[in-house]
C-alpha atoms as an extended CHARMM CRD file, in Angstrom:
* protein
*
        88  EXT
         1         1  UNK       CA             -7.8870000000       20.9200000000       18.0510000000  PROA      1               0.0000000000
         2         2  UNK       CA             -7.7650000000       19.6010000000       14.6320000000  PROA      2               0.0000000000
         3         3  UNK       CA             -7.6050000000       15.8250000000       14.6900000000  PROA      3               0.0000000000
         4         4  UNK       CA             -5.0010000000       13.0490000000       13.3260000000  PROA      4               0.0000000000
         5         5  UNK       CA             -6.1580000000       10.7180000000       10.2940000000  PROA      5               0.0000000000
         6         6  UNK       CA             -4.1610000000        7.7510000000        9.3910000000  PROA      6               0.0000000000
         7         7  UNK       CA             -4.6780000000        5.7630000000        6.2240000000  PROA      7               0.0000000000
         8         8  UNK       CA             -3.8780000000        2.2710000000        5.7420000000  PROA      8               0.0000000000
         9         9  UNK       CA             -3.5490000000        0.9980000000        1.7180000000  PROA      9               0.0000000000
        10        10  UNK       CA             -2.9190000000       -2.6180000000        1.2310000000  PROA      10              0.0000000000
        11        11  UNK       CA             -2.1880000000       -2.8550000000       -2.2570000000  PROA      11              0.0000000000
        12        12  UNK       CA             -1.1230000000       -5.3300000000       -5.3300000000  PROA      12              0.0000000000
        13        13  UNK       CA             -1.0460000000       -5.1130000000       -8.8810000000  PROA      13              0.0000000000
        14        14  UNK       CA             -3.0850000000       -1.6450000000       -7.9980000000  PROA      14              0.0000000000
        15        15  UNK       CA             -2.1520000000        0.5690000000      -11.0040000000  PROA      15              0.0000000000
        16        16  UNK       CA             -5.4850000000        1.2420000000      -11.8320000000  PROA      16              0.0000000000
        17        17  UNK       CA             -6.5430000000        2.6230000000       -8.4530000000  PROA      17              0.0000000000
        18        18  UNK       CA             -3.8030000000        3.7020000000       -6.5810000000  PROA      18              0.0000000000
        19        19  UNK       CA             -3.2780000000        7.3970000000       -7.6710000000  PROA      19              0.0000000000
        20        20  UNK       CA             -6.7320000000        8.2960000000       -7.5820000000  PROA      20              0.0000000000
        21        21  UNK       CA             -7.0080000000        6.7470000000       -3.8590000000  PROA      21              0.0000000000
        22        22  UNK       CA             -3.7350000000        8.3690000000       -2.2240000000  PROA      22              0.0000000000
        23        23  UNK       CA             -5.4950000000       11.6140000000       -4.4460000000  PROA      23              0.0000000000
        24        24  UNK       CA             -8.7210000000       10.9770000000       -2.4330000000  PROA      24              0.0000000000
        25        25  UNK       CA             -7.2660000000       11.1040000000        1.2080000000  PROA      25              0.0000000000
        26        26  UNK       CA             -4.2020000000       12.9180000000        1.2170000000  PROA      26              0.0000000000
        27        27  UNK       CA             -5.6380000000       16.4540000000        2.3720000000  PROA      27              0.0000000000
        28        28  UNK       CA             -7.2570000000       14.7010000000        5.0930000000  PROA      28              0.0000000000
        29        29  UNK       CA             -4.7920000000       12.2600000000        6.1840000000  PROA      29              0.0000000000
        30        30  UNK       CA             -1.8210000000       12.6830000000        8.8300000000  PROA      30              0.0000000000
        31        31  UNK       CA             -0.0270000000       10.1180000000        7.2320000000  PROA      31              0.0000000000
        32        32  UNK       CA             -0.6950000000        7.0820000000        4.4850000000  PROA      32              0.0000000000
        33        33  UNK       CA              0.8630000000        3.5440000000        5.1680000000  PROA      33              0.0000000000
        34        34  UNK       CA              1.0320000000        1.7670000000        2.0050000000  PROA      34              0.0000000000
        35        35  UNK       CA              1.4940000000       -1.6030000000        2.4960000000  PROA      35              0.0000000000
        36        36  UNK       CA              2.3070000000       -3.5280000000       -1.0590000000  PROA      36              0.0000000000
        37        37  UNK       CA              3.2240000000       -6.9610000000       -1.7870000000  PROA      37              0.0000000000
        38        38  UNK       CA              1.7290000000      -10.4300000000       -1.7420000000  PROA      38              0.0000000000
        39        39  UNK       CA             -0.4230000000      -11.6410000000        0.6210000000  PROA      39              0.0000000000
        40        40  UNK       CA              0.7220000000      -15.2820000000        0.6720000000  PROA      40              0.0000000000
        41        41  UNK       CA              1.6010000000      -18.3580000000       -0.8880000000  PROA      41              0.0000000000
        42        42  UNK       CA             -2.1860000000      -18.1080000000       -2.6890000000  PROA      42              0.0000000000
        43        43  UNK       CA             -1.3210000000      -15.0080000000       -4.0570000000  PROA      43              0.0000000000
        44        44  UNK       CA              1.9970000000      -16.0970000000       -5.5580000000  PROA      44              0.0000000000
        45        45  UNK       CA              0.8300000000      -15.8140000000       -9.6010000000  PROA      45              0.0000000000
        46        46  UNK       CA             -0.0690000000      -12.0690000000       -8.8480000000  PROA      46              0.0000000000
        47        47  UNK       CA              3.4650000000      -11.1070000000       -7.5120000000  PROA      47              0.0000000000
        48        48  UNK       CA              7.3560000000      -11.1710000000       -9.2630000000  PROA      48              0.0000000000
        49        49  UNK       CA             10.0760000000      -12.8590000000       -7.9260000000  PROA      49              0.0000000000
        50        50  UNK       CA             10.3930000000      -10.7470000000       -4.5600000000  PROA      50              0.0000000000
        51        51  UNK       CA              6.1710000000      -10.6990000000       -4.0900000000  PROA      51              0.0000000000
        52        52  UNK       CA              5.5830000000       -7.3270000000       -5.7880000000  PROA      52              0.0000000000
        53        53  UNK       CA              3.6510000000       -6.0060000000       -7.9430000000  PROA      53              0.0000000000
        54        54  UNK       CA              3.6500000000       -6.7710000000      -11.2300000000  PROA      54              0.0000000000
        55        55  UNK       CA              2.3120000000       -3.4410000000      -12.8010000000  PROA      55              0.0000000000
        56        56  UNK       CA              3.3960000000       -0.0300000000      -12.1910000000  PROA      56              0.0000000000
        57        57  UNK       CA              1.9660000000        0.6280000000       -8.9220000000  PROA      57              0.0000000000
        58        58  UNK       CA              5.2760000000        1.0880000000       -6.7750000000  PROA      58              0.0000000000
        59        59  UNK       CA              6.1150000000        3.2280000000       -9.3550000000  PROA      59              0.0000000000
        60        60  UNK       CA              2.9810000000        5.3590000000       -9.1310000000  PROA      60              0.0000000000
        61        61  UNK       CA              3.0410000000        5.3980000000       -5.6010000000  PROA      61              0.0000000000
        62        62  UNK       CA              6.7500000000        7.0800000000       -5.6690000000  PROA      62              0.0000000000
        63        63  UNK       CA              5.4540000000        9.2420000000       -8.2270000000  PROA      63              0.0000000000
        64        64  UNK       CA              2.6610000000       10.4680000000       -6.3400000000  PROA      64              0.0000000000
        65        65  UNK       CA              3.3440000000       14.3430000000       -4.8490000000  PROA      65              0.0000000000
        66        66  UNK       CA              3.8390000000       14.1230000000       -1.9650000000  PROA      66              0.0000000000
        67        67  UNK       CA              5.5890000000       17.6850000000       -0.5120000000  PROA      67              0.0000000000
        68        68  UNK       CA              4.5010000000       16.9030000000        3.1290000000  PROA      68              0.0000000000
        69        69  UNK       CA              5.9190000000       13.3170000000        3.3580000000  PROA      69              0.0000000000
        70        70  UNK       CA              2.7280000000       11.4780000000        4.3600000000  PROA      70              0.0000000000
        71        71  UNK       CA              3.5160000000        8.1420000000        2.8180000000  PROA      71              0.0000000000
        72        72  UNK       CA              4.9370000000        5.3580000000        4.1040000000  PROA      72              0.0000000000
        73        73  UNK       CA              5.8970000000        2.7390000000        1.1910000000  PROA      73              0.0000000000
        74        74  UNK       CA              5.8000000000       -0.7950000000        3.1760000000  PROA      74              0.0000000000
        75        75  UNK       CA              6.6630000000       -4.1220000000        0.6010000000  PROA      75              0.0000000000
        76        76  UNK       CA              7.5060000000       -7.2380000000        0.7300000000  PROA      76              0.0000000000
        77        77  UNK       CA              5.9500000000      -10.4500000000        1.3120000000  PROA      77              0.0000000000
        78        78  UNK       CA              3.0900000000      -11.7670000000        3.9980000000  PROA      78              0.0000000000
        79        79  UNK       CA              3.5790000000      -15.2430000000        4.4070000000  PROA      79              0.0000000000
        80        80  UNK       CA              1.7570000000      -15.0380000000        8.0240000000  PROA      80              0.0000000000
        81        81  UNK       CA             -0.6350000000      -12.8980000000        6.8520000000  PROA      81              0.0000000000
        82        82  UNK       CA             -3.7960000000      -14.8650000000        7.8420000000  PROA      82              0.0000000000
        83        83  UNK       CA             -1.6520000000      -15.8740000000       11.1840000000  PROA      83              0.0000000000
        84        84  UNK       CA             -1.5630000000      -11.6060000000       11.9860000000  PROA      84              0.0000000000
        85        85  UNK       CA             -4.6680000000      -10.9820000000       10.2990000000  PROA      85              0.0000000000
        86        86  UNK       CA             -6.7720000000      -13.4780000000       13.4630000000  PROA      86              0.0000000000
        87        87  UNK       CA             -5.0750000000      -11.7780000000       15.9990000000  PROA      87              0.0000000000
        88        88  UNK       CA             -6.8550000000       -8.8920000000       15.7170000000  PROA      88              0.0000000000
């Protein structure tokens, strides 16, 4: 039985790092959840106008190979993020 690896990537202004970490994982993972944008009101002179990223790293991440459709893009912005970060 060959198990199931799922990666979680929480990611901003990542254009440095981001190919070379979905490059690290992908034979091993299942799938990839990417999960870009800002992180809260704190966060707010990292992020453009809709919370994003302000480099090219949704554009790397949509760039990246990916022929067995193992990444999940999630953006937009975490306003409760501390909030649904303590419940766990």
């Amino acid at each position: 039985m060959r198990l199931k690896h799922s990666f979680g990537i929480i990611a901003l202004n990542a254009e440095r790092t981001i190919t070379l970490c979905l490059a690290g994982i992908y034979a091993a993972a299942h799938e990839i959840i990417v999960v870009e944008g800002q992180a809260g009101p704190e966060a707010a002179f990292m992020a453009d106008a809709d919370g994003g990223s302000l480099d090219s790293t949704v554009n790397q991440i949509l760039a990246f190979d990916d022929p067995q459709r193992k990444i999940l893009l999630v953006r937009g912005r975490w306003r409760d993020k501390t909030e649904m970060s303590n419940e766990y």
